[in-house]
VEXKOLNU-37502 format. One record per residue (C-alpha): residue number from 1; z, y, x; residue in one letter. Coordinates in steps of 0.25 Angstrom, whole numbers, plus 5000, padded with zeros to 4 digits. Layout:
<recs>
kolro, zz, yy, xx, zado
NUM, Z, Y, X, A
...
</recs>
This chain:
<recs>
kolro, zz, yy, xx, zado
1, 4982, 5128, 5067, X
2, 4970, 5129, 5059, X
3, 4956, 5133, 5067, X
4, 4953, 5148, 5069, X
5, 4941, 5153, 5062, X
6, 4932, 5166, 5066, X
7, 4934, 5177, 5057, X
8, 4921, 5176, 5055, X
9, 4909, 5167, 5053, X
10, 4900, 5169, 5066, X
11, 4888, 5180, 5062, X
12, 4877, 5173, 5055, X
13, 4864, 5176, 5057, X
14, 4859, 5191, 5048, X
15, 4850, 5182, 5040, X
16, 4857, 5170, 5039, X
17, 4868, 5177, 5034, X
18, 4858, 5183, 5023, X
19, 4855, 5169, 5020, X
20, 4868, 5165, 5018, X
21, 4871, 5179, 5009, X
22, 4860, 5173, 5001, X
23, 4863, 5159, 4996, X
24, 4877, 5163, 4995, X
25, 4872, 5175, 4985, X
26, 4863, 5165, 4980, X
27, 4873, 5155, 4977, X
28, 4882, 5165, 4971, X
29, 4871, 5168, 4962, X
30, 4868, 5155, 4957, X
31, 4883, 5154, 4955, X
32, 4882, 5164, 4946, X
33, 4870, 5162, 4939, X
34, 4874, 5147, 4935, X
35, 4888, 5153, 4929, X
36, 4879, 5162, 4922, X
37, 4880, 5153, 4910, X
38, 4892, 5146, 4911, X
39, 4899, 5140, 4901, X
40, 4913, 5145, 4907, X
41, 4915, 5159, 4903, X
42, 4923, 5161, 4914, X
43, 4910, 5156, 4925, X
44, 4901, 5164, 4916, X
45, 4895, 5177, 4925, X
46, 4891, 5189, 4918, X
47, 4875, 5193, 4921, X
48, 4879, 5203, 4929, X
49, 4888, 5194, 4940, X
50, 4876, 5185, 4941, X
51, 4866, 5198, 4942, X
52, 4877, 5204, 4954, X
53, 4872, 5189, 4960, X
54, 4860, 5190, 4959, X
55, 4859, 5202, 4965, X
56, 4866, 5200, 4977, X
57, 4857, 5186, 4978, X
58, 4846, 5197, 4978, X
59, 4852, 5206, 4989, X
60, 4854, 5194, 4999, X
61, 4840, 5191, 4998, X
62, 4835, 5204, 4999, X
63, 4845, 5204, 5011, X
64, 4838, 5190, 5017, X
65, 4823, 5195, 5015, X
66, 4827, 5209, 5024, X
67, 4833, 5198, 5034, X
68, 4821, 5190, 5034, X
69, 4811, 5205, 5035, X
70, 4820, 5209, 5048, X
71, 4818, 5194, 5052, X
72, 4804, 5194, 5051, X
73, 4795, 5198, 5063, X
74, 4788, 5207, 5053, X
75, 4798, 5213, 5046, X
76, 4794, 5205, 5033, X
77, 4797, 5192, 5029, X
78, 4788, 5180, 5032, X
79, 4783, 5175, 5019, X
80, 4773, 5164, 5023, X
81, 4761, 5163, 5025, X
82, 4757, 5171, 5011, X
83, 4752, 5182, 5021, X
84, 4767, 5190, 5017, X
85, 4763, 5188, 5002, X
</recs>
């Protein structure tokens, strides 16, 4: 009898699951993007697969900067000490 798994993975975190949503649309991207010029027509992606990539890279990051806002004890994210420039 094999063991039982949950049906589920246990909740993660909301902004480590943004995290994870990123490098997985990151890493989908860069997938595409080095099939771009394949030498395999059939590995080849058409511009507008790896642009569907790209945008859903730039929605996850979109996605992780409103995380990090709400995180942020001023509503905005901490960007150093360049005075939030």
């Amino acid at each position: 009898m094999s063991p039982q798994r949950p049906s589920s993975p246990p909740p993660a975190l909301p902004r480590e699951s943004v995290i994870q949503q990123v490098l997985a649309c990151f890493d989908a991207y860069a997938r595409v993007h080095g099939t771009r010029d394949s030498i395999l027509p059939a590995s080849r992606v058409t511009p507008r697969e790896e642009q569907r990539a790209f945008d859903e890279l730039r929605h996850a990051i979109e996605r992780l900067r409103d995380t990090t806002e709400e995180d942020s004890p001023s509503g905005r994210p901490d960007r150093g000490g360049d005075g939030g420039r």
